[in-house]
C-alpha positions in Angstrom: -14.5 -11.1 3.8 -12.9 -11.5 7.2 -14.8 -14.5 8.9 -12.0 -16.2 10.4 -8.0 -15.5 11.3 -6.0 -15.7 7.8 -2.0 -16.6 8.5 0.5 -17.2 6.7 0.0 -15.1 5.0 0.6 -12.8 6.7 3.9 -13.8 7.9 5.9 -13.0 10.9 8.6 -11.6 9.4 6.9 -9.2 6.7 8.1 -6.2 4.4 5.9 -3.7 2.5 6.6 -4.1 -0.9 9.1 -1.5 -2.9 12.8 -2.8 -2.6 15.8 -0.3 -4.1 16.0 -0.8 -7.5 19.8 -2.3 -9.4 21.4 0.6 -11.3 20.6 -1.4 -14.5 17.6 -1.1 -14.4 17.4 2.4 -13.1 20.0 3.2 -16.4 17.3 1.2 -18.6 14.1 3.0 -17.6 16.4 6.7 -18.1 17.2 5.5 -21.7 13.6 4.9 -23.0 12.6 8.4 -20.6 15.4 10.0 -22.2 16.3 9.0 -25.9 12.2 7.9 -26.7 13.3 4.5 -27.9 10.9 1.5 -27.5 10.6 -0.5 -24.8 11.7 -3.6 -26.9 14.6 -1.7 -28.7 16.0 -0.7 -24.9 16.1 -4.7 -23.6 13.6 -3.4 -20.7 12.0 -6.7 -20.5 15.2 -8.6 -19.9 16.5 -6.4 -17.8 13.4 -6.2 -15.2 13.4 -9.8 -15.5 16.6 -10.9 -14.3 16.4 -7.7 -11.9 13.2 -9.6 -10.6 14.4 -12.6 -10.5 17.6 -11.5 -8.6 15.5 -9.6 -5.6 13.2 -13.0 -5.4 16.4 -14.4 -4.5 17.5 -11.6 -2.1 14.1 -11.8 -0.2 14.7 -15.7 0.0 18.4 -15.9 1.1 17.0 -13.3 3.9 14.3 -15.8 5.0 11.4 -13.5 4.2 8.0 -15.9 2.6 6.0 -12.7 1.5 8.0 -12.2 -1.3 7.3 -9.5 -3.9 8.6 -8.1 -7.0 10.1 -5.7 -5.4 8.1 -2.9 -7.2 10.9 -3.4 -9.9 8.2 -2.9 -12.8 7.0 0.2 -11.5 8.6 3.7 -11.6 6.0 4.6 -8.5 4.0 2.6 -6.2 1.0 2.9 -7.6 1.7 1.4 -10.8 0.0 1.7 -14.1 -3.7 -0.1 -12.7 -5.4 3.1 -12.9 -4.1 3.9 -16.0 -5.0 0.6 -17.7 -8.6 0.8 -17.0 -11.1 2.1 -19.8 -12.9 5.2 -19.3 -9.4 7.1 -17.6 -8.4 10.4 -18.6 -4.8 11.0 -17.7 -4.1 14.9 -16.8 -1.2 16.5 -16.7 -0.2 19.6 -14.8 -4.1 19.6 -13.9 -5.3 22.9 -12.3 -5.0 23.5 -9.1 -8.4 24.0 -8.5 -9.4 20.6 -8.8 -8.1 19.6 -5.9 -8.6 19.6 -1.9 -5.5 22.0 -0.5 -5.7 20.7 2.2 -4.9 17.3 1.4 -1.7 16.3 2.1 -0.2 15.1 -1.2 -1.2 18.1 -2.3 0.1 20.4 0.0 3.5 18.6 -0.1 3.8 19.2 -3.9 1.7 21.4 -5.7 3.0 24.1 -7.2 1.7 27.4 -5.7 3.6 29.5 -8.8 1.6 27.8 -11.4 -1.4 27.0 -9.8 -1.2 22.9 -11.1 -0.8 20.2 -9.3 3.1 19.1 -11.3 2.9 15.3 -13.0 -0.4 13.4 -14.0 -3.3 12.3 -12.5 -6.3 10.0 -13.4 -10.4 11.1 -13.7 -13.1 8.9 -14.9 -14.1 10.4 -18.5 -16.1 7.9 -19.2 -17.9 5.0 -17.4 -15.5 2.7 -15.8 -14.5 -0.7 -17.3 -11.8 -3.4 -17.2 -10.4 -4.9 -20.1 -8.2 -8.0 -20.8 -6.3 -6.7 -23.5 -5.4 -3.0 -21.1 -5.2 -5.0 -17.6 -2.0 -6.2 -18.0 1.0 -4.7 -15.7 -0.2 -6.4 -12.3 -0.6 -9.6 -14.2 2.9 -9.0 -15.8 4.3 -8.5 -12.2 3.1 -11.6 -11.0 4.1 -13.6 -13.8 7.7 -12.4 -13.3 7.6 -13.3 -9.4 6.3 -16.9 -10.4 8.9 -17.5 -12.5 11.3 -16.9 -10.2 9.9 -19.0 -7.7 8.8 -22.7 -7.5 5.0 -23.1 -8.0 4.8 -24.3 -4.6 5.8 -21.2 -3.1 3.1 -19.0 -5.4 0.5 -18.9 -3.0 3.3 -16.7 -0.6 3.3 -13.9 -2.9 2.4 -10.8 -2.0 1.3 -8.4 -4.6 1.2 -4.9 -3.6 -2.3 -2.5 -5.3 -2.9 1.0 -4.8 -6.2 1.7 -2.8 -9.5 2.3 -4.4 -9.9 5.8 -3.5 -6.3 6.9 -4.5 -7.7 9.2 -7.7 -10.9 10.5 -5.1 -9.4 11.6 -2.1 -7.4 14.1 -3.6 -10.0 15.9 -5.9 -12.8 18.1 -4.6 -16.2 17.2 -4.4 -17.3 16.0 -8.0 -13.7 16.3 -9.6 -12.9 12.8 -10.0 -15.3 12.1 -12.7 -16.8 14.0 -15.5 -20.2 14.7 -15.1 -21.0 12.2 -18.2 -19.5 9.0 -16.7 -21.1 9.7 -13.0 -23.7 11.7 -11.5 -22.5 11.4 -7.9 -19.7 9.2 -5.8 -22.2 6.6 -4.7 -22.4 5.5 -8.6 -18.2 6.3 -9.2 -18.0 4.4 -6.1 -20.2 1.9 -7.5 -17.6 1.7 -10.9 -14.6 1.6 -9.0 -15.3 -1.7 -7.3 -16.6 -2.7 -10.1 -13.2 -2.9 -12.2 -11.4 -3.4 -9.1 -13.5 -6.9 -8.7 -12.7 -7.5 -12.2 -8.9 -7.0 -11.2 -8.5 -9.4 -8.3 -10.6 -12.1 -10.0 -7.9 -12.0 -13.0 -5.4 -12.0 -10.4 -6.8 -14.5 -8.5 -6.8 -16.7 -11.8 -3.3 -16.3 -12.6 -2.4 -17.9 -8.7 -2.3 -14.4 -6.7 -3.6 -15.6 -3.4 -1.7 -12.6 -1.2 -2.9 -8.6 -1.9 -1.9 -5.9 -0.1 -3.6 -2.3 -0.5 -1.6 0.5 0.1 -3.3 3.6 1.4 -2.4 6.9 2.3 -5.4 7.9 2.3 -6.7 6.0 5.5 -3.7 7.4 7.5 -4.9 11.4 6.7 -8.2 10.6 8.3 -6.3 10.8 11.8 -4.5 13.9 10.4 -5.9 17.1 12.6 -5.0 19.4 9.8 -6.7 16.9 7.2 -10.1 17.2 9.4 -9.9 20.5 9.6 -9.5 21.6 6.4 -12.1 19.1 5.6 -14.8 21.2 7.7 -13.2 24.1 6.4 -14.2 23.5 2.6 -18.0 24.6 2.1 -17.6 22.2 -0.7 -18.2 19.2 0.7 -21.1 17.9 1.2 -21.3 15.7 5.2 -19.1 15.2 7.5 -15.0 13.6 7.2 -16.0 10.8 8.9 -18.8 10.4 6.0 -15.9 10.0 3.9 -14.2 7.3 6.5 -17.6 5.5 6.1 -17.7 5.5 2.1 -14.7 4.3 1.9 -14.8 1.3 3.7 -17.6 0.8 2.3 -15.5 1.1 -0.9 -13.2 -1.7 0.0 -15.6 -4.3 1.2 -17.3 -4.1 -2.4 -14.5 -4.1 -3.8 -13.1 -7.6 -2.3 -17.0 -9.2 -2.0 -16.4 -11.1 -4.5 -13.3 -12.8 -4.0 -12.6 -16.1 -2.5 -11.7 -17.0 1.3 -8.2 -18.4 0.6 -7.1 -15.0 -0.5 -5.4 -12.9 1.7 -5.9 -9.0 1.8 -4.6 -6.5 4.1 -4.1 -2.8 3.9 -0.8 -0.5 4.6 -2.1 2.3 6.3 1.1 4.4 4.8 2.3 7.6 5.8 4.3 8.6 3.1 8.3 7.1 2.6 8.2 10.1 -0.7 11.9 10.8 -2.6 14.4 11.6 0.2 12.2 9.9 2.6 9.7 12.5 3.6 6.9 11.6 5.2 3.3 13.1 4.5 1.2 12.7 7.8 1.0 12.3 11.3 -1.4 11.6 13.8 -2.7 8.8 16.3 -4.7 5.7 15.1 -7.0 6.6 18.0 -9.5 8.6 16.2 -10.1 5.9 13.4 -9.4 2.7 15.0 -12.7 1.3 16.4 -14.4 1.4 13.2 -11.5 0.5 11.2 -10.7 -2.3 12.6 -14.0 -3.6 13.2 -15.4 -2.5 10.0 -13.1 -3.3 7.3 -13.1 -6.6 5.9 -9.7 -7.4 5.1 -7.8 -10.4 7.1 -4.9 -7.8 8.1 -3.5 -4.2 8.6 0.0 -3.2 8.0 0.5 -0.3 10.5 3.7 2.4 10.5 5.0 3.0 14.3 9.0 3.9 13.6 7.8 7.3 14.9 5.9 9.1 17.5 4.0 10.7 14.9 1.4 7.2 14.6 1.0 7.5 18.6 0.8 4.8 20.9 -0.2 0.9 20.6 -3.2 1.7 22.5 -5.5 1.8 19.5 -4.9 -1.9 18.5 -6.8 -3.2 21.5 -10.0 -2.9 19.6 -8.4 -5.5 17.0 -10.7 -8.3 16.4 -10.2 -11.6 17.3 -10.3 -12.7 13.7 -7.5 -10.0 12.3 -4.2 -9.9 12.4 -2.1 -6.4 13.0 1.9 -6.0 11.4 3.4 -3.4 13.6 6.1 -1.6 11.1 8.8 -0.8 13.7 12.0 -0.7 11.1 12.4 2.8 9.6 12.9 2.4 5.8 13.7 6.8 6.0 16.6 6.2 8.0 20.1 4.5 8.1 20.9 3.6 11.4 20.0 -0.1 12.5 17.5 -0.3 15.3 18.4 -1.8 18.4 16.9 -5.4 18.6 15.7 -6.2 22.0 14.1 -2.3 22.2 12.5 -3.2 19.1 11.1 -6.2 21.0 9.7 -4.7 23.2 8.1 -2.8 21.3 6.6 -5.9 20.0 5.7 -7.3 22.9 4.0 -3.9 24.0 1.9 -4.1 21.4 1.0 -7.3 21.9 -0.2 -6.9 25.3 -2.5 -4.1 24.0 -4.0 -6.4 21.4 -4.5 -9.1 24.6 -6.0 -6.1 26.6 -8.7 -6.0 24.2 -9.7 -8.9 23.8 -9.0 -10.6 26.8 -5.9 -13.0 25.7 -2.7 -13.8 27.0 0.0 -12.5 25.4 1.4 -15.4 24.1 -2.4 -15.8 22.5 -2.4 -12.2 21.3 1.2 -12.6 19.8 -0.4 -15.5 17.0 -1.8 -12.4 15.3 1.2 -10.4 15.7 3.7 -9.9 12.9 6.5 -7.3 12.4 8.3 -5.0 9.5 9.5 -2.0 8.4 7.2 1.2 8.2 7.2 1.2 4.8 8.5 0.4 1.5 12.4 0.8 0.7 11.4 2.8 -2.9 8.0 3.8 -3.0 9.1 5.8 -6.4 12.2 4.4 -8.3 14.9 6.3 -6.8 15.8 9.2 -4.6 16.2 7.4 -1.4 18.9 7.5 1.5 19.5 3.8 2.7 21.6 1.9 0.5 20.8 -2.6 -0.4 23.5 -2.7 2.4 21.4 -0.7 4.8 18.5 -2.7 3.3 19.4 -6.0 3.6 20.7 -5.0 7.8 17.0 -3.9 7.7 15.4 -6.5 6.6 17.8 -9.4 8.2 16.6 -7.4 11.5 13.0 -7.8 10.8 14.2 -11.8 10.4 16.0 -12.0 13.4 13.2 -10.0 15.1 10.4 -12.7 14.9 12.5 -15.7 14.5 13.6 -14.6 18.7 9.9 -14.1 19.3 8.0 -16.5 17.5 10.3 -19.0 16.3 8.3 -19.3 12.4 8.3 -17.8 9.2 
């Protein structure tokens, strides 16, 4: 829980996770896709290994302390967690009529032809449950950063974790659970934070002390076509910002349990998808308050490379007691920002986070950080900037709070 200011983490020079992946590892991951060997009989492990080890060293040489794995072990952000959990049912090419149409994932990419929502997706079957022997990838991630790293540095870390509404939000009322594992969302609710507590404390065991949760999700409650085809559906049962409620409700069970050295934050993501599309738009305004105030994380990681997030205005009703990284850096598109309008930026934002609670800037700037929007790679390839482009990106964010702040 969020009693008092958490820094460093977060840093003031911050990226969101995903980094572009080596071609060898790429060419790896293709093989065991496209041939059906093992794992083990591909080299995989050596590969991502040195391929981890490698952008721990990028990250470092560019002076950045949040490091991360890059997303290397991943072929998508959301990893394998979901999957890994006992009770799952993985679908594939699920009907269509499972889900909200009105949600934006699924507008961007179901397929109207066939009436299926293309690739997999995760349902409870069964009740919920974590498992040692299953709960393994995350683990394996953070073992790989740690051995790149000395153990001092292990408490910088940052671990990246899909939110805990990821398989809900998507799936019409009642759709994200059999009606044997759950009888309602208040008790799938209840089994999600359940295995999700599991999850961090395993983490938290291995020396994770730095989470971030990415979420779309949060970002298509200030979506107006989102809303309204929420009171559109005669489905649902109360209001959208019913939903809002239950799911930060979600979170703070979720992370009850976990101690106060840990540092959490969330990445209200719009969507950096293969080409670097984006998936919503709309001001913070209409969530803000409540987010802010009610969520129990330490931090939020907020996209503004675009007009599409609105203005700075919502992040005067930050509390005194959480930080805000402003993602000013566009991770969709090539051309290098200009550095002192990018400052400014900062500084703007800074003097709406003082306006609300009645600081100077230079007091509202201590829980000011910056970054890019949003990850390099959110899937494993597909994207427009190249590691030149990423590394002038990131050496930007660098430059950025070292002219402003001076520290890491």
């Amino acid at each position: 829980m969020a009693s008092k200011l958490h820094s460093a983490p977060p840093f003031r020079a911050e990226h969101m996770g995903s980094l572009l992946r080596p071609d060898d590892l790429l060419q790896v991951r293709e093989k065991i896709r496209d041939t059906g060997v093992s794992e083990e009989e591909a080299g995989l492990l050596a590969v991502e290994s040195k391929a981890v080890k490698d952008v721990v060293q990028l990250q470092r040489d560019l002076g950045l302390k949040a490091v991360s794995s890059g997303e290397y072990n991943r072929t998508r952000f959301w990893g394998l967690m979901w999957d890994e959990f006992e009770g799952t049912i993985r679908l594939q090419d699920a009907d269509a009529s499972m889900f909200r149409l009105y949600h934006p994932d699924v507008v961007s990419l179901i397929e109207k032809d066939r009436k299926v929502m293309p690739g997999d997706s995760v349902i409870a079957g069964s009740k919920l449950s974590w498992s040692p022997k299953h709960s393994l990838s995350n683990l394996h991630e953070l073992k790989l950063v740690q051995q790149s790293l000395p153990e001092s540095e292990w408490s910088n870390i940052k671990l990246t974790m899909i939110t805990p509404a990821w398989f809900h939000m998507r799936y019409k009322e009642g759709k994200a659970y059999t009606p044997e594992a759950y009888a309602n969302d208040a008790e799938y609710f209840k089994g999600v934070a359940e295995v999700y507590q599991a999850e961090l404390d395993a983490l938290y065991k291995a020396g994770l002390r730095n989470v971030q949760f990415d979420d779309p999700g949060m970002a298509y409650f200030c979506s107006k076509a989102f809303r309204q085809g929420w009171a559109d559906d005669k489905d649902n049962t109360g209001t959208v910002d019913d939903l809002f409620d239950a799911y930060v409700q979600l979170y703070n069970d979720c992370i009850s349990k976990i101690p106060a050295d840990m540092h959490t934050g969330i990445h209200l993501c719009r969507g950096n998808f293969i080409g670097g599309r984006h998936f919503s738009e709309g001001s913070y305004d209409i969530i803000a308050k409540k987010l802010f105030e009610n969520l129990n994380v330490n931090t939020f990681y907020l996209e503004y490379d675009t007009e599409r997030a609105g203005g700075f205005e919502p992040l005067q009703f930050l509390p005194k007691n959480k930080n805000v990284v402003v993602g000013v850096i566009s991770t969709k598109l090539r051309e290098l920002e200009d550095k002192e309008a990018m400052k400014e930026r900062i500084y703007k934002a800074a003097d709406f986070v003082a306006s609300g609670s009645g600081e100077t800037r230079e007091e509202a700037l201590k829980r000011v950080c910056v970054s890019p929007q949003c990850g390099f790679s959110t899937h494993e390839s597909g994207y427009p900037l190249s590691l030149d482009d990423e590394k002038k990106k990131l050496a930007l964010v660098r430059q950025i709070a070292d002219e402003i702040w001076g520290e890491a």
